[in-house]
C-alpha beads as a LAMMPS data file, in Angstrom:
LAMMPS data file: protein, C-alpha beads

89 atoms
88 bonds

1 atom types
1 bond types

-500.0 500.0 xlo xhi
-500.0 500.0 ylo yhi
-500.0 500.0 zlo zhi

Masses

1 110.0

Atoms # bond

1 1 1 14.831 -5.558 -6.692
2 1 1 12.746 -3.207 -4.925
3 1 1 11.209 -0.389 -7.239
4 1 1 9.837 3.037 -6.050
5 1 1 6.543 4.942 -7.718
6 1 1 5.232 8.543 -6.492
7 1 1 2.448 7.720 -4.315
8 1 1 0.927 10.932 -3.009
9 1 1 2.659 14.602 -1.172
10 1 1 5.879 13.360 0.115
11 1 1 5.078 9.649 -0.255
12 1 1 6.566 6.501 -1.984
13 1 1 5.099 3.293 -2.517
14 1 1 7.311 0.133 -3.458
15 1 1 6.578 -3.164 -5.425
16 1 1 7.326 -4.835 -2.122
17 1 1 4.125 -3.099 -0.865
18 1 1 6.746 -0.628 1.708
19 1 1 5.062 3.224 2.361
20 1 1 8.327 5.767 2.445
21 1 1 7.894 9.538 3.487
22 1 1 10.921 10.850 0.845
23 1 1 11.153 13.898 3.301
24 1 1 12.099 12.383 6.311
25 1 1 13.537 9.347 4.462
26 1 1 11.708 6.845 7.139
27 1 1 9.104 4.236 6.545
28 1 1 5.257 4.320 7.406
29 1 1 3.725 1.136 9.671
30 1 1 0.502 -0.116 8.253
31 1 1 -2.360 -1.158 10.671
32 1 1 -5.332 -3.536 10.683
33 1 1 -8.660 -2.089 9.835
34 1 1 -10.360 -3.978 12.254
35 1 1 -9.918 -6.638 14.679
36 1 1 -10.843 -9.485 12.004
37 1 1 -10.261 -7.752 8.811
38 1 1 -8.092 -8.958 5.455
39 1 1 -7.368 -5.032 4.882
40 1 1 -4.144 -3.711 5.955
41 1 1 -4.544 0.727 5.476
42 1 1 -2.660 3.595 6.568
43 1 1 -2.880 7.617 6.977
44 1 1 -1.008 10.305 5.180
45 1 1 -0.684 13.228 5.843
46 1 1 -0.103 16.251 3.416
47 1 1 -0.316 19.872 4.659
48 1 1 -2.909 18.518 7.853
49 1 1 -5.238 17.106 5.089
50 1 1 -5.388 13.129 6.362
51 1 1 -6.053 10.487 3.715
52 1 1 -6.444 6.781 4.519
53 1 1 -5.186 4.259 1.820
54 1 1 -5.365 0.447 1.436
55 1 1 -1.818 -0.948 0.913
56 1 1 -2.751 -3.581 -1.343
57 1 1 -5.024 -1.699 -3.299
58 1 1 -2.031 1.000 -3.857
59 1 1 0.024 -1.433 -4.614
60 1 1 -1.986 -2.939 -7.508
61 1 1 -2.907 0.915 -9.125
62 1 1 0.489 1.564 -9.041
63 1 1 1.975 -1.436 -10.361
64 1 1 -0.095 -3.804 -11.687
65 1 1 -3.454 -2.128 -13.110
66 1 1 -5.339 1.038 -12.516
67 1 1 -8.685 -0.193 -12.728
68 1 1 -9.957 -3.923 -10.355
69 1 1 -12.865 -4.531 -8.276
70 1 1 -10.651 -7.125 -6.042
71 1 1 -7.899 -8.176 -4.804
72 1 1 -6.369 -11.381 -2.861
73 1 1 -2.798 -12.303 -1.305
74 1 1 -1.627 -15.763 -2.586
75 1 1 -0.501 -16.561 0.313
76 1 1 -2.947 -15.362 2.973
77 1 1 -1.061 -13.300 5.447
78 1 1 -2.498 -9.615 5.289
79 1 1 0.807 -7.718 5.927
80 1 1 2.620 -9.094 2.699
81 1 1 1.190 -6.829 -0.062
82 1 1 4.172 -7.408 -2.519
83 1 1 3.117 -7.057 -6.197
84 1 1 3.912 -10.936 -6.619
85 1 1 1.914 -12.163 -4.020
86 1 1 -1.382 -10.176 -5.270
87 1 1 -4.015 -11.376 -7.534
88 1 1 -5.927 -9.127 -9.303
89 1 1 -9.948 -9.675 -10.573

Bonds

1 1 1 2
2 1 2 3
3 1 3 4
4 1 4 5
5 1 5 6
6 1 6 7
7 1 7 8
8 1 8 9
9 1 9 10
10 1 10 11
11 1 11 12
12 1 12 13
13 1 13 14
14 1 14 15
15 1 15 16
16 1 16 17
17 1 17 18
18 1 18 19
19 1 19 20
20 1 20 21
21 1 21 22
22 1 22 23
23 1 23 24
24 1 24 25
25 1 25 26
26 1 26 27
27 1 27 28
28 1 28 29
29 1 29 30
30 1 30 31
31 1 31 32
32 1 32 33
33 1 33 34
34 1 34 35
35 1 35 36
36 1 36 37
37 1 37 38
38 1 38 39
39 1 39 40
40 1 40 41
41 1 41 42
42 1 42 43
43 1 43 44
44 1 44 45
45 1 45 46
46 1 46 47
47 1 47 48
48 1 48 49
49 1 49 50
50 1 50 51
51 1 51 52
52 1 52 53
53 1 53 54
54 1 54 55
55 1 55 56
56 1 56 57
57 1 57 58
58 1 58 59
59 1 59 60
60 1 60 61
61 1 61 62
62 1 62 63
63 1 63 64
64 1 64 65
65 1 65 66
66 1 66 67
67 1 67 68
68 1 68 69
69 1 69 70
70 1 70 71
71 1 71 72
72 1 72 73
73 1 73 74
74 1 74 75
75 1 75 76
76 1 76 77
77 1 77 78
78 1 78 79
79 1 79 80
80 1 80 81
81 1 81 82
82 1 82 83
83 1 83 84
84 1 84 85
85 1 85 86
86 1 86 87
87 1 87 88
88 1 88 89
């Protein structure tokens, strides 16, 4: 079952690692940092201020721990940051 936290300004982050702007009701696209990089991130926006997060890393503050220096996907694939395929150290 899919579960919704407050992420930031109009934005909601689920435990299937899914970015939803409550005002428009729609869902954000993350991209890849770089060509070759294991870090998916995306941009809000909140009253023209632009923030970039790191889906993962949201993921785990908001549903597994607050505080972690890393974390990996169990299975590999950089686009699934669901809270059960994250490890935390």
């Amino acid at each position: 079952m899919e579960t919704w936290k407050h992420l930031e300004g109009q934005y909601s982050i689920s435990n299937f690692g899914r970015i939803r702007n409550d005002e428009r009701n729609t869902f954000l696209k993350p991209f890849l940092k770089g060509k070759h990089s294991a870090r998916v991130r995306l941009t809000l926006e909140n009253n023209s201020r632009y923030k970039t997060i790191y889906v993962a890393s949201e993921v785990v503050r908001k549903f597994i721990t607050p505080e972690f220096k890393k974390v990996v996907r169990i299975d590999g694939n950089v686009f699934n940051n669901n809270v059960d395929n994250l490890i935390v150290y």
